[in-house]
C-alpha positions as CSV (number, residue, x, y, z in Angstrom):
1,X,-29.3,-51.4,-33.1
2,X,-28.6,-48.5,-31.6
3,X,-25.5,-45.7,-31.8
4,X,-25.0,-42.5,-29.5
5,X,-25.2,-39.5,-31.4
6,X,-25.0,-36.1,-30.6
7,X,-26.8,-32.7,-31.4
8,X,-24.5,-30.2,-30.2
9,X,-23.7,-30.9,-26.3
10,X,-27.5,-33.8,-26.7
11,X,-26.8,-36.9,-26.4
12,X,-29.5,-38.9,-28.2
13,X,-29.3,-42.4,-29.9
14,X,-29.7,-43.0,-33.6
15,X,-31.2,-46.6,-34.6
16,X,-28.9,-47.6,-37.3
17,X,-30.8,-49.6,-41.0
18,X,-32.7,-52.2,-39.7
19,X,-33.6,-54.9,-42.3
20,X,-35.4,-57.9,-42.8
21,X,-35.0,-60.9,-45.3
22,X,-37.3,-60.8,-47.7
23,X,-38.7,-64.2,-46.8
24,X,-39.3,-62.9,-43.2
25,X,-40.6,-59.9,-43.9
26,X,-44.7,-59.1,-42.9
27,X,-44.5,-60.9,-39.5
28,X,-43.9,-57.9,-37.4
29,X,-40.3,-59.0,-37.1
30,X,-38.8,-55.3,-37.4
31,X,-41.8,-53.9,-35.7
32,X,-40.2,-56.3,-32.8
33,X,-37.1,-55.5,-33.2
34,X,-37.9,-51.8,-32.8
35,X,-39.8,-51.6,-30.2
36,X,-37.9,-54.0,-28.2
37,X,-34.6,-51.3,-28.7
38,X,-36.4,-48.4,-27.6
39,X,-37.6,-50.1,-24.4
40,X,-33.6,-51.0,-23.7
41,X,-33.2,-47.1,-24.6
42,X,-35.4,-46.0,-22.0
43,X,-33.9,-48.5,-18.9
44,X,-31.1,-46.7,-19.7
45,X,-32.7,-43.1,-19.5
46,X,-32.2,-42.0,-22.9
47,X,-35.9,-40.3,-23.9
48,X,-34.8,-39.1,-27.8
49,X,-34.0,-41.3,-30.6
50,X,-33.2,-40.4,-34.6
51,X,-33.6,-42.8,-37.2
52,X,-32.8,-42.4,-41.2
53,X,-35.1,-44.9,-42.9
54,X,-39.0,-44.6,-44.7
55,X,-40.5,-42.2,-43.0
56,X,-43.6,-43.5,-43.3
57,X,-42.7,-47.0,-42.1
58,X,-41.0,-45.1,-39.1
59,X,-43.8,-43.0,-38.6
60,X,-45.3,-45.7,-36.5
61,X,-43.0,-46.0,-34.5
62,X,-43.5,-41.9,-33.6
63,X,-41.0,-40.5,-35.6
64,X,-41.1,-37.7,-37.4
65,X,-39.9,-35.7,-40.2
66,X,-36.8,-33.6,-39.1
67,X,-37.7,-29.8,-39.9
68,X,-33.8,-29.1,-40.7
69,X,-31.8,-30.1,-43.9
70,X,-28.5,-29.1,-42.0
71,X,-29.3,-31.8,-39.1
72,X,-29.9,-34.7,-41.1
73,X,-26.9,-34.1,-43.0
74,X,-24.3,-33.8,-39.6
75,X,-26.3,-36.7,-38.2
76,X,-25.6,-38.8,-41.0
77,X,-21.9,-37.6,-40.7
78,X,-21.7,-38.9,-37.3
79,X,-23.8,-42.5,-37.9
80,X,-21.0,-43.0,-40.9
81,X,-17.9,-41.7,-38.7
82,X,-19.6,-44.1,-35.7
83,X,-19.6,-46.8,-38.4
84,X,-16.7,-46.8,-39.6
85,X,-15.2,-47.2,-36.1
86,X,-16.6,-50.8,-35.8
87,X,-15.2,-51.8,-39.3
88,X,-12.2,-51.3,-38.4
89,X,-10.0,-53.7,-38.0
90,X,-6.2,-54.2,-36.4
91,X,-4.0,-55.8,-39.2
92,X,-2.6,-58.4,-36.0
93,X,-6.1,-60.3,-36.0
94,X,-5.8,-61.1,-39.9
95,X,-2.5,-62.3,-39.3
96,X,-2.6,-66.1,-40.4
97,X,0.3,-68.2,-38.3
């Protein structure tokens, strides 16, 4: 859930949309899955995390509002750019024989 992103020479990870179905939703199934990623996060020593989402539904998770307009907007850059590099597909594996 998570993707490395970088502030400057920082390395921190951003957790990328999380959702839940509808029908599952109320039965602390993304409070789960969140806290569960942040304790893989820290085994591997990374202590800061970003997150785009409702703030006040991340909020609990002890995120907080960023104070610059500039820094959300290059993180989201790189989340997309990071994105877009798993979407990617080579043409050879949609090759039908």
């Amino acid at each position: 859930m998570f993707i490395k992103a970088y502030i400057g020479d920082y390395e921190v990870l951003a957790l990328a949309p999380l959702a839940v179905s509808p029908k599952y939703q109320n039965q602390k199934i993304g409070t789960f899955l969140v806290n569960y990623s942040h304790d893989i996060a820290e085994k591997y020593g990374y202590t800061h995390s970003i997150v785009l989402g409702n703030s006040k539904y991340y909020s609990r998770f002890g995120y907080k509002k960023p104070i610059h307009l500039v820094l959300i907007i290059l993180l989201m850059c790189q989340m997309i750019i990071s994105w877009l590099k798993f979407l990617i597909i080579p043409m050879n594996v949609l090759t039908i024989q």
